[in-house]
C-alpha positions, 0 to 999 in steps of 0.5 A: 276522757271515758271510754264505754266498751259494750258488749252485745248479745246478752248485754245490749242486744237480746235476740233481736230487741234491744231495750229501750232505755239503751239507745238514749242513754249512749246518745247521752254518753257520747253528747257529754263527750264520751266514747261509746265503742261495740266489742263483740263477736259478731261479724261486721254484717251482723253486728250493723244488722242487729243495730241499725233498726234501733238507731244506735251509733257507736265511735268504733266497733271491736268485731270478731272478738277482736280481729276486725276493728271499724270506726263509726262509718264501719271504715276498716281500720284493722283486721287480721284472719284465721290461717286458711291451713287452720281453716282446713284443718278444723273443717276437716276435723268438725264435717261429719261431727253430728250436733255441731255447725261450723260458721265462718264470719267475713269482713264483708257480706253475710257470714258463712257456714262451713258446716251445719249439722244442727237438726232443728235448731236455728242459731240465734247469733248468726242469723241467715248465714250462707253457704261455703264450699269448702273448695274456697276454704284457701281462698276467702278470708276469715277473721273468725271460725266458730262451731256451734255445739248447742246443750253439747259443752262436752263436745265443744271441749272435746274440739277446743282441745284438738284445735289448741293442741295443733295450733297457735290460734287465739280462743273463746268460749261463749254461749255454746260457741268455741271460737277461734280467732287468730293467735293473740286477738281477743277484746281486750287486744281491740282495746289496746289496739284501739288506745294506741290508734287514738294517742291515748294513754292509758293512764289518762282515759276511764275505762268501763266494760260491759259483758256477760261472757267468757269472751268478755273477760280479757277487756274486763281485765283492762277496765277500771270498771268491769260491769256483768250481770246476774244472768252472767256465770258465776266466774264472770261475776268473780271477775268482775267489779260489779254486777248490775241489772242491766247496761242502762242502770251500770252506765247511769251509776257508774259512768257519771 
């Protein structure tokens, strides 16, 4: 069995287009019975957003960097959240921290800010997010808390620093986005997640990643193939088995 992991944004989705070789080549993947799964950071909305008007199916979808995972009918199958004393805390922390938004992602709905201080600038990820009072920072659940800090890295490591000096929280960094997740989750964690939930060994499936971010690389340490590409940093591409082109041209070579 073959397994095909992809990324999104930056991999197979590009501000709101997605090429169009990309759409025929995972139909063909799955046609020969493959898995094609989405990992990404996006929220179960988000990501079901940016993919339907492209008529792209997937067999599971590794969401919120791996804190939510959906079968093919975005049926939950699992999810954990970020501790609400978390929530608060870095709320707290980040509210009248000027250059930064504070968005918070759901299992279902739109995903939520908790604060937005960004003048100007609409985030090209989380698009039309909505407000959340922070009065229901105890009663919501989040399975992923991102700030925002755009051309600011200095910023977002001052906050990751704060937050893993208090807190046991699981971590990424990615396209200006500090996120934090709950302790333990990330991509690679979804992955083996979802092998256990599949009764496949390990041994015996082939397993092909697709990724141009830091948040990427805890499922690229699984894959027998790790695929970036040259828009990728240069740790990535270290990292990394090959760097390929595009999502089209890696699967085409790599996963016949």
């Amino acid at each position: 069995m073959k397994l095909a992991a992809f990324d999104l944004d930056g991999t197979i989705y590009f501000d709101g287009h997605m090429p169009e070789d990309v759409p025929e080549a995972i139909a063909g993947w799955r046609a020969a019975g493959n898995l094609a799964v989405v990992a990404t950071g996006k929220s179960p909305h988000s990501a079901r957003r940016a993919l339907e008007p492209f008529g792209v199916d997937f067999d599971y979808y590794l969401l919120c960097n791996g804190t939510v995972i959906m079968d093919g009918s975005y049926e939950l199958l699992y999810e954990n959240h970020v501790p609400p004393e978390v929530v608060r805390a870095v709320y707290e922390r980040v509210h009248d921290t000027p250059k930064l938004d504070l968005y918070c992602t759901r299992l279902t709905g739109p995903d939520g800010y908790l604060v937005r201080n960004v003048a100007g600038v609409h985030n090209p990820i989380i698009s039309e997010p909505v407000p959340v009072p922070p009065s229901r920072i105890e009663e919501e659940v989040f399975p992923l808390v991102a700030a925002w800090t755009p051309g600011n890295p200095d910023l977002q490591r001052k906050i990751a620093q704060w937050v893993t000096d208090r807190f046991p929280v699981g971590t990424a960094m990615n396209r200006n986005f500090f996120d934090i997740m709950p302790l333990g989750h990330d991509k690679g964690f979804a992955l083996t997640w979802l092998l256990r939930h599949l009764e496949v060994e390990r041994s015996d499936i082939e397993l092909i990643t697709f990724g141009d971010g830091h948040n990427d690389l805890p499922m690229h340490a699984l894959a027998d193939v790790s695929l970036t590409f040259p828009w990728a940093q240069p740790d990535i591409h270290k990292a990394c088995s090959a760097v390929v082109d595009s999502a089209f041209e890696g699967l085409i070579h790599y996963g016949s």
